[in-house]
Structures are given as structure tokens and as C-alpha cells.
ZADO-1210 file (C-alpha; in nm, 4 decimals, padded with zeros to 6 digits):
<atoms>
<atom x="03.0173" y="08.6722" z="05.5969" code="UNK" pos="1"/>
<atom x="03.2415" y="08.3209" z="05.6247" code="UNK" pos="2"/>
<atom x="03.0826" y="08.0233" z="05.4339" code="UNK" pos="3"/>
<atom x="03.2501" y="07.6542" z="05.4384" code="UNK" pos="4"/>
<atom x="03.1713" y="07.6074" z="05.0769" code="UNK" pos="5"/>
<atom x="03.3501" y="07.2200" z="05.0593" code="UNK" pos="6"/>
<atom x="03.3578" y="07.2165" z="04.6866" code="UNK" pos="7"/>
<atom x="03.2737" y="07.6105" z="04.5696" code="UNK" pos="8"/>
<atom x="03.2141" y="07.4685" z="04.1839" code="UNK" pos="9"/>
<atom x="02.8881" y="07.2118" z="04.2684" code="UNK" pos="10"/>
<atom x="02.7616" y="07.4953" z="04.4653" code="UNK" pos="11"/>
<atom x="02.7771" y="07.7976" z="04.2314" code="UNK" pos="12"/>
<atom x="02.3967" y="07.8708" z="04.1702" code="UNK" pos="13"/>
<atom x="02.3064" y="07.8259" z="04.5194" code="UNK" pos="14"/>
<atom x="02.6198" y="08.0664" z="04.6489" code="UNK" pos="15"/>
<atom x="02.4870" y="08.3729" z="04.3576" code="UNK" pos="16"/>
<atom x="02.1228" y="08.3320" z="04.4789" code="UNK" pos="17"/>
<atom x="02.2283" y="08.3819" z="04.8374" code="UNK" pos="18"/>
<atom x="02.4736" y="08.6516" z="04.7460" code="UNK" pos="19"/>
<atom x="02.1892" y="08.8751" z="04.6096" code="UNK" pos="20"/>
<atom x="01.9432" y="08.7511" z="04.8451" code="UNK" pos="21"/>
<atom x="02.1956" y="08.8810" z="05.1691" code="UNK" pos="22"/>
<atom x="02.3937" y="09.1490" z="05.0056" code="UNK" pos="23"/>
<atom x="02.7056" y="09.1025" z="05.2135" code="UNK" pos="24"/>
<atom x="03.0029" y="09.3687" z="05.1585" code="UNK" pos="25"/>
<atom x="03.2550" y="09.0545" z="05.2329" code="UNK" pos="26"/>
<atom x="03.2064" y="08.7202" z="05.1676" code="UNK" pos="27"/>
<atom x="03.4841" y="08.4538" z="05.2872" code="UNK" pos="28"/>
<atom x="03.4883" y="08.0970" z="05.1105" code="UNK" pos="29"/>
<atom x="03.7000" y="07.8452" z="05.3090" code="UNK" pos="30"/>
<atom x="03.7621" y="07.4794" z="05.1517" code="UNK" pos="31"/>
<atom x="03.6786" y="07.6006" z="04.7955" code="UNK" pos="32"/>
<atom x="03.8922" y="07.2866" z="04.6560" code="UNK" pos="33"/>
<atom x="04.0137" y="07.5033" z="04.3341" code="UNK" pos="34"/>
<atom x="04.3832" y="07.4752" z="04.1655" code="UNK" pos="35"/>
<atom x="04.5121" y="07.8337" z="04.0861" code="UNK" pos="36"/>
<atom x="04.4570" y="07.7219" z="03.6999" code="UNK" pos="37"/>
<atom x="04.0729" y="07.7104" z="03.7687" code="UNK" pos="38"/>
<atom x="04.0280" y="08.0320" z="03.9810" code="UNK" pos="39"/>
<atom x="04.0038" y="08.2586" z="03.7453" code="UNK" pos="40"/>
<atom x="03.6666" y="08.1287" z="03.6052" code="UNK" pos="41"/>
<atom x="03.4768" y="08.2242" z="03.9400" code="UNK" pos="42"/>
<atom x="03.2954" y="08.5450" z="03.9150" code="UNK" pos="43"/>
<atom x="03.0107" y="08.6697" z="04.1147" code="UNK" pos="44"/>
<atom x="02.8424" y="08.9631" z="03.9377" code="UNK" pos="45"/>
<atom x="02.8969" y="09.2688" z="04.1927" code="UNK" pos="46"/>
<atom x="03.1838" y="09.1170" z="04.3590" code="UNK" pos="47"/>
<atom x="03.5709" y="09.1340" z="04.3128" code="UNK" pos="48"/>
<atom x="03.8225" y="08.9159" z="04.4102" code="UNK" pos="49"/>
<atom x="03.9930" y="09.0667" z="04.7062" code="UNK" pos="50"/>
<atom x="04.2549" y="08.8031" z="04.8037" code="UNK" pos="51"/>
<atom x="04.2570" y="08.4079" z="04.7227" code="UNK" pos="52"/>
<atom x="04.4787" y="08.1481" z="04.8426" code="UNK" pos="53"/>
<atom x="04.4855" y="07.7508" z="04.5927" code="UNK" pos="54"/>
<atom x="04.6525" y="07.4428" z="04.7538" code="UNK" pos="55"/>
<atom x="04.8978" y="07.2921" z="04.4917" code="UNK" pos="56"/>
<atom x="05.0411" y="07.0171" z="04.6119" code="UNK" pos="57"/>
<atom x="04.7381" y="06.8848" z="04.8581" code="UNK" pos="58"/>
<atom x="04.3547" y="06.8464" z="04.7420" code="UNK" pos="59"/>
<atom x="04.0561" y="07.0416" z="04.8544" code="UNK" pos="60"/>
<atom x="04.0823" y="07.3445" z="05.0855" code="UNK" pos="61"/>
<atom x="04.1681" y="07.6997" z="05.0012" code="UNK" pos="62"/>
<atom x="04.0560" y="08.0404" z="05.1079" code="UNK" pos="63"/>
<atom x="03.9060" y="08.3008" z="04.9281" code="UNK" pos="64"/>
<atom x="03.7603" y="08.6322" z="04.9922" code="UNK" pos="65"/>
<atom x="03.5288" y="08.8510" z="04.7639" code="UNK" pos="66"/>
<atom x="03.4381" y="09.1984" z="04.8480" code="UNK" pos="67"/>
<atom x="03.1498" y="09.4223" z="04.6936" code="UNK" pos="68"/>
</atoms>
């Protein structure tokens, strides 16, 4: 599943209810707008962190993907 999260920290509560509404095996978060500093305080009970990519130098964007 490939969401266009624009800002993944605002939407947090929203993204876990889905997550365990839908059950995906893959989720993909594109525009997530985190520094590498702040990445490590996303967690999504069930769900590892498969691969995630933090803009440095420009704001916003960013790809992440999560996998069951």
C-alpha cells in the first residue's frame, strides 16, 4: 500500500487506526517531511522499518517503507 502522507507526524493516529483497520503486509509513506534525527521515534506496533530515505539539505519529502 503507497500513502502520500505530506507531514507523517500530524497524521500519526489516523495512519495506526488505518494500519490495523487494512492490515497491509507493506506500507509505503512518500513526503513524510522527517530529518534522519527524528526517524527513529516512528513506530507502528506490528510493523518494522524496512528501508527509509530523510532529505537533509531540502525540507519536506522523504520515502519510507514499513513491512509487517
Amino acid at each position: 500500500m503507497h500513502l502520500n502522507v505530506f507531514s507523517l507526524r500530524n497524521k500519526m493516529d489516523r495512519l495506526e487506526v488505518f494500519l490495523e483497520k487494512e492490515k497491509p503486509n507493506i506500507v509505503c509513506l512518500t513526503e513524510h517531511h522527517l530529518k534522519n534525527q527524528k526517524k527513529s521515534t516512528i513506530n507502528f506496533e506490528k510493523y518494522y522499518e524496512g528501508s527509509i530515505y530523510c532529505r537533509e539539505k531540502i525540507s519536506k519529502g522523504g520515502a519510507a517503507i514499513y513491512v509487517d
